[in-house]
Backbone as JSON Lines, residues from 0, in Angstrom:
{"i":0,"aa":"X","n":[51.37,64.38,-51.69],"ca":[52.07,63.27,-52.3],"c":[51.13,62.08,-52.38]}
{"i":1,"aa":"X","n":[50.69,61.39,-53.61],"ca":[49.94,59.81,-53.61],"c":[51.0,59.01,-53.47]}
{"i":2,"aa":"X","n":[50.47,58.44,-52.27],"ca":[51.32,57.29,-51.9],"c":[50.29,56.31,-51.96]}
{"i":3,"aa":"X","n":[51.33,54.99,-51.92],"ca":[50.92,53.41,-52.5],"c":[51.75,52.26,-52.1]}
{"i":4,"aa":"X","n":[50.86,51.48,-51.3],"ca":[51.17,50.3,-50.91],"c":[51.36,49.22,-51.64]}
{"i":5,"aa":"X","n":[52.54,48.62,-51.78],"ca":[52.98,47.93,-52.56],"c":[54.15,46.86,-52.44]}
{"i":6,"aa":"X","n":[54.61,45.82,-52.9],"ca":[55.54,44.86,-52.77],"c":[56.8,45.81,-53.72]}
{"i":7,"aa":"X","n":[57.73,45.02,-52.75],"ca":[59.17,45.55,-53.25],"c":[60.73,44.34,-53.66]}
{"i":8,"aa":"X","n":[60.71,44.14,-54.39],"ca":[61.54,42.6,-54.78],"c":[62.53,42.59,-53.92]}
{"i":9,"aa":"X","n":[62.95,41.73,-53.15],"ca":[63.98,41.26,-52.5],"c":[64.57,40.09,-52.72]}
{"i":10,"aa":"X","n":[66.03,39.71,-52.76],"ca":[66.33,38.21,-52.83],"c":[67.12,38.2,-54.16]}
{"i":11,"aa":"X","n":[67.61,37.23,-54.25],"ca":[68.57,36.79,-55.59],"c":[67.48,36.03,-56.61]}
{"i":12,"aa":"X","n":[68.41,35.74,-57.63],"ca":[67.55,35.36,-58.62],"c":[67.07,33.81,-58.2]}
{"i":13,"aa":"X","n":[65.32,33.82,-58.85],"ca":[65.37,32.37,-58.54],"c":[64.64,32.54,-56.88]}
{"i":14,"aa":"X","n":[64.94,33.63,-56.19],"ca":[64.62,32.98,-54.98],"c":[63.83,34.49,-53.91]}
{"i":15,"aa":"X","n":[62.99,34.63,-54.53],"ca":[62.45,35.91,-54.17],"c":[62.0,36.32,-53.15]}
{"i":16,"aa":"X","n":[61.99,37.32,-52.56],"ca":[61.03,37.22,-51.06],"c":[60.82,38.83,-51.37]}
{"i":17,"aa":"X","n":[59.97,39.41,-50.86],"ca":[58.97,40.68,-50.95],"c":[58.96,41.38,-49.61]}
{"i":18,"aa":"X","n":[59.12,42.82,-49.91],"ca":[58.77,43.51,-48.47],"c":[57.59,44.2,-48.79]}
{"i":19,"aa":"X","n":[56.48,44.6,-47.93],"ca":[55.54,45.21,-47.93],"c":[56.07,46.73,-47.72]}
{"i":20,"aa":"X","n":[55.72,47.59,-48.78],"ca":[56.16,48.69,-48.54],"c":[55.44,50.09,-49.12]}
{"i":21,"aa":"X","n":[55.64,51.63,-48.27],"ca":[54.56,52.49,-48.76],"c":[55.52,53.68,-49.56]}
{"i":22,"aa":"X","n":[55.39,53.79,-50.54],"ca":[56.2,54.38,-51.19],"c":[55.11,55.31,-52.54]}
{"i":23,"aa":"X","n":[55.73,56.51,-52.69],"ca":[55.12,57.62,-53.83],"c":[54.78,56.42,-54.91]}
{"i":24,"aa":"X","n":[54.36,56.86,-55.78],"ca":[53.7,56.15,-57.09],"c":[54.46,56.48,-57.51]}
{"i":25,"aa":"X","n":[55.41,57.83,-57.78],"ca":[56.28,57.62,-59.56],"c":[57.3,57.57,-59.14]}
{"i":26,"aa":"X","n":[57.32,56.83,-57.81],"ca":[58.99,56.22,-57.66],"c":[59.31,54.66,-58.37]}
{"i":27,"aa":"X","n":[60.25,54.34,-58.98],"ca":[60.23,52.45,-59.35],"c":[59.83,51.23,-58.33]}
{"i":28,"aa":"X","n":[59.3,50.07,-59.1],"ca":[59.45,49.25,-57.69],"c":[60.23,49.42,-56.86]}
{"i":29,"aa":"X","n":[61.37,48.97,-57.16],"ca":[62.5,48.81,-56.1],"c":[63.48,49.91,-55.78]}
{"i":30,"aa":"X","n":[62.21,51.35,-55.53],"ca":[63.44,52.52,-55.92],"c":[62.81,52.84,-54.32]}
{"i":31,"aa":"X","n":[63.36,54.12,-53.83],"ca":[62.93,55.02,-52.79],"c":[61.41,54.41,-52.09]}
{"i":32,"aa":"X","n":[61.27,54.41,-50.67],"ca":[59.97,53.97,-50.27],"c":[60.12,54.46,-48.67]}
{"i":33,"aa":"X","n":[58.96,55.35,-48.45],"ca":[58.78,55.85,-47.1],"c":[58.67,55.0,-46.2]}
{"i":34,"aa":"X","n":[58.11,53.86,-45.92],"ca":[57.99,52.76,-44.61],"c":[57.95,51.44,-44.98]}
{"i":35,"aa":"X","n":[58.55,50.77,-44.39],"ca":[58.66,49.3,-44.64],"c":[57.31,48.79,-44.12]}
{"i":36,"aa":"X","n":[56.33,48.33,-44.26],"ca":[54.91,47.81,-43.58],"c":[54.95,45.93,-42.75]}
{"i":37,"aa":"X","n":[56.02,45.39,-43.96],"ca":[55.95,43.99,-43.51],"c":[57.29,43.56,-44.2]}
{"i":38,"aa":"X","n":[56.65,42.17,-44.21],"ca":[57.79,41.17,-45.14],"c":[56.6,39.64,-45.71]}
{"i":39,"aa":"X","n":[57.3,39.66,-46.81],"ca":[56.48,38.26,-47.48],"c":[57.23,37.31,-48.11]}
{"i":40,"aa":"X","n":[57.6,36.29,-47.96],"ca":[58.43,35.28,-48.2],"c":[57.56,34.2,-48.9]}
{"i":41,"aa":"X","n":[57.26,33.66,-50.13],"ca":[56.64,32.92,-50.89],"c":[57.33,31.88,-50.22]}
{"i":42,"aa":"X","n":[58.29,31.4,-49.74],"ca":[59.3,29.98,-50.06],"c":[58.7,29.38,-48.74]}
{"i":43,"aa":"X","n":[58.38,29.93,-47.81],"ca":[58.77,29.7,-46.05],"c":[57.1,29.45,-46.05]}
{"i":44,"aa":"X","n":[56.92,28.64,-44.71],"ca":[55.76,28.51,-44.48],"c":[55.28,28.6,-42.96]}
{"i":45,"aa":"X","n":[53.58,28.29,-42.55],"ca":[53.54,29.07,-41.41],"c":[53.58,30.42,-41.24]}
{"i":46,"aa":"X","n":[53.42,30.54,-39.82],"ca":[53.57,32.64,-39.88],"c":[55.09,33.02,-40.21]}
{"i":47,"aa":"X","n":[56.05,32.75,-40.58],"ca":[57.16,33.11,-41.37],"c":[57.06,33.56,-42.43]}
{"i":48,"aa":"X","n":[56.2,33.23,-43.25],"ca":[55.41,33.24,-44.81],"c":[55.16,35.42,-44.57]}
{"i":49,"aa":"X","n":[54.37,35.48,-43.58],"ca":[53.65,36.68,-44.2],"c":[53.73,37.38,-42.82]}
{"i":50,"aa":"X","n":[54.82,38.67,-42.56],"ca":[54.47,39.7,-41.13],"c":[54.3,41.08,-42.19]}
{"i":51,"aa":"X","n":[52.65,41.11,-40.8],"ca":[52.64,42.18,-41.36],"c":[51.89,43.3,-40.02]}
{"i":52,"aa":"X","n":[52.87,44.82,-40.1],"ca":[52.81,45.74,-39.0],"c":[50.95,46.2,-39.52]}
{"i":53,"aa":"X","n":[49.94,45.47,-38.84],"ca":[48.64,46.38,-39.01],"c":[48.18,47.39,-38.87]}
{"i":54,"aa":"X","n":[49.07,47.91,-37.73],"ca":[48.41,49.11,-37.17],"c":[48.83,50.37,-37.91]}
{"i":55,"aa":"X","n":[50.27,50.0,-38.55],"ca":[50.73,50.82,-39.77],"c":[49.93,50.59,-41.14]}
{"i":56,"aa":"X","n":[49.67,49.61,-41.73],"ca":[48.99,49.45,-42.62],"c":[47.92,50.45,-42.91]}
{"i":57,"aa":"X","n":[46.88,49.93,-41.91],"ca":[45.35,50.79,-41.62],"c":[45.55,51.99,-41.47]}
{"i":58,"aa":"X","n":[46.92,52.63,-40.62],"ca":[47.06,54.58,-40.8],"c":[47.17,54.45,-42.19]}
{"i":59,"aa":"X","n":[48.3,54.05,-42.59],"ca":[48.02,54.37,-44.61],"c":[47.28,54.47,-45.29]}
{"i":60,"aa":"X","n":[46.36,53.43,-45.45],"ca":[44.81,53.13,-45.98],"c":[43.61,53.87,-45.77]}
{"i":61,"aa":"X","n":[43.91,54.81,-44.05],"ca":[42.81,55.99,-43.78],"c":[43.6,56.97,-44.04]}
{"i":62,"aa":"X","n":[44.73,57.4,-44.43],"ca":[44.87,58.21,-45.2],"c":[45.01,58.47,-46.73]}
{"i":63,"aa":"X","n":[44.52,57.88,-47.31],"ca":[43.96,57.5,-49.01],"c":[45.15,57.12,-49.37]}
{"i":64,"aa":"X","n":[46.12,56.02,-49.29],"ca":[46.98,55.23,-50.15],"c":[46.17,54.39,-50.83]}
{"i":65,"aa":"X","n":[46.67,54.39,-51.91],"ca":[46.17,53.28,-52.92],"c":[46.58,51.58,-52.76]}
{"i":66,"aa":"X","n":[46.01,50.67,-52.58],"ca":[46.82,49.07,-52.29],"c":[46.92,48.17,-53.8]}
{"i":67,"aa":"X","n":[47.55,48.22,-53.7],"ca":[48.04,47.21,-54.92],"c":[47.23,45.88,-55.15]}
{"i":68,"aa":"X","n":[46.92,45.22,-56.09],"ca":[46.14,43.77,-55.71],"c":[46.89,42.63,-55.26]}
{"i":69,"aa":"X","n":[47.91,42.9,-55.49],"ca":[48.88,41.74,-54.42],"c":[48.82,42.07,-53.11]}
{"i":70,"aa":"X","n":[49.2,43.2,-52.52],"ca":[49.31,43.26,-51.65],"c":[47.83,43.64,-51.08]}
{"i":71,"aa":"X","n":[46.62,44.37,-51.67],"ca":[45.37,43.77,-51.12],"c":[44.88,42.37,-50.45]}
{"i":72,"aa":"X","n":[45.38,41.6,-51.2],"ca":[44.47,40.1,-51.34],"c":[45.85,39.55,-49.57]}
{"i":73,"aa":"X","n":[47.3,40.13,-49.55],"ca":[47.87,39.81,-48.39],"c":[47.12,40.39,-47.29]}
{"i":74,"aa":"X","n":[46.89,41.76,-47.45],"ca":[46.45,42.5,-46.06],"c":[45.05,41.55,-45.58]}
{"i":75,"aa":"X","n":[44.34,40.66,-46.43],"ca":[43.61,40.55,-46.32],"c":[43.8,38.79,-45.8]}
{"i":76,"aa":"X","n":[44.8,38.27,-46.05],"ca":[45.21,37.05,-45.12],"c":[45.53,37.55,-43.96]}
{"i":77,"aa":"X","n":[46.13,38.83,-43.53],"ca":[46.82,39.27,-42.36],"c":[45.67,39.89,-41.59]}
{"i":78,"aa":"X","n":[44.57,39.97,-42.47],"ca":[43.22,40.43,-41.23],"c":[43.02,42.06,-41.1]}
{"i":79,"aa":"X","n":[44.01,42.52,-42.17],"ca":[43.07,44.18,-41.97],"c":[42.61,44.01,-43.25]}
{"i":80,"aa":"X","n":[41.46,44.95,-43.08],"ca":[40.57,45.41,-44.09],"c":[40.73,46.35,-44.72]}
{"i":81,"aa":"X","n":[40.32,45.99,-45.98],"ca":[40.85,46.99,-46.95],"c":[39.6,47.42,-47.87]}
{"i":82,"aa":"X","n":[39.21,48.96,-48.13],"ca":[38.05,49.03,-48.77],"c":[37.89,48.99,-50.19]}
{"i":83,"aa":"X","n":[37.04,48.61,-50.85],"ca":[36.84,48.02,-52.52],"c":[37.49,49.12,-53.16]}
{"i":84,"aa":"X","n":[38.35,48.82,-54.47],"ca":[38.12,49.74,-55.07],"c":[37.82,50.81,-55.89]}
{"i":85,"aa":"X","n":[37.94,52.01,-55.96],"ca":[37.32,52.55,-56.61],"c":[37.41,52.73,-58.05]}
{"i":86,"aa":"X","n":[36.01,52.71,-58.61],"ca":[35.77,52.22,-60.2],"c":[35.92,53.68,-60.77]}
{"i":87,"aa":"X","n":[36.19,53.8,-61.87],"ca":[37.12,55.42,-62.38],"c":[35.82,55.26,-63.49]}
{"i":88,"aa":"X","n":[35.05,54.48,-63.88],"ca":[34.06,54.33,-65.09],"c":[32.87,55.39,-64.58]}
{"i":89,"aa":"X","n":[33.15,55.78,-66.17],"ca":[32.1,56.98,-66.16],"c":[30.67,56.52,-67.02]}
{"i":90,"aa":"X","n":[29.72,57.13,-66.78],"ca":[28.6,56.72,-67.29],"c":[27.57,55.79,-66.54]}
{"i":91,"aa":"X","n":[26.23,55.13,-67.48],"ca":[25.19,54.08,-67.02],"c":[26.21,52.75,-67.0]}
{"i":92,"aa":"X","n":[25.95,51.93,-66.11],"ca":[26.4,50.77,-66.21],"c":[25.76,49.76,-67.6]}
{"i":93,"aa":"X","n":[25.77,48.83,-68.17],"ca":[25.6,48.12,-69.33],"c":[23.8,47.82,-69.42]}
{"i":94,"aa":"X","n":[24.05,47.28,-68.2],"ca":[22.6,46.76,-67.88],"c":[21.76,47.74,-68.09]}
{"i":95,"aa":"X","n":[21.64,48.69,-67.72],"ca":[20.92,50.04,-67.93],"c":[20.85,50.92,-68.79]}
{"i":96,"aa":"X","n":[21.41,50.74,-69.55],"ca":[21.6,51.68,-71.43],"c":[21.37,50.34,-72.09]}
{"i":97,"aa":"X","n":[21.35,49.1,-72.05],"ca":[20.77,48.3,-72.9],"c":[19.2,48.16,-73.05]}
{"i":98,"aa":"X","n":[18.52,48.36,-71.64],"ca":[17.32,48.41,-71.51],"c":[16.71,49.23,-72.29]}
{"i":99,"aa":"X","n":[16.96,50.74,-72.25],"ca":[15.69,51.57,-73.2],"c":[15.82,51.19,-74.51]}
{"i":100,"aa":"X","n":[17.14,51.06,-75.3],"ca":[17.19,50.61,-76.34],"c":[16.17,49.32,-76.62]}
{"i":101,"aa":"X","n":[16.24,48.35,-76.15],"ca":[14.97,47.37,-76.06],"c":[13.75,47.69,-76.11]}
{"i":102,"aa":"X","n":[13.17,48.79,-75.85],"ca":[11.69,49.05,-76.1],"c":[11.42,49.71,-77.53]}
């Protein structure tokens, strides 16, 4: 199963707050999701703003879940590390097929 770390909408309209959550890819945002990871509250401030379970996180992440860029750029206020990722581009990079052409 590819699973994927990701935000999940919570809250009424107007007033949103987010759970961190690990759920299959071809499930909907806000559909079915295997573990709750955290909670993220845009409105609130201080550590109220952003909990997040690390030690769950990082099992996910060493087992190849994919992180979302929202929720990348959070794990990464919350202090786990998350590794770059991976570029799906095939071929020379630009810089390097422009060159021979030049001579």
């Amino acid at each position: 199963m590819a699973t994927k770390l990701r935000l999940r909408r919570e809250g009424t309209k107007n007033v949103a707050a987010y759970r961190l959550v690990v759920t299959d890819m071809r499930s909907p945002r806000d559909g079915r999701f295997i573990e709750i990871l955290g909670h993220y509250n845009p409105h609130k401030g201080g550590k109220e703003k952003l909990t997040v379970n690390t030690e769950r996180a990082t099992y996910w992440i060493g087992t190849g879940a994919q992180v979302s860029p929202a929720v990348r750029s959070l794990l990464k206020l919350a202090g786990v590390t998350v590794p770059a990722p991976k570029s799906h581009r095939k071929g020379k990079p630009k810089t390097e097929a422009a060159a021979p052409a030049a001579q």
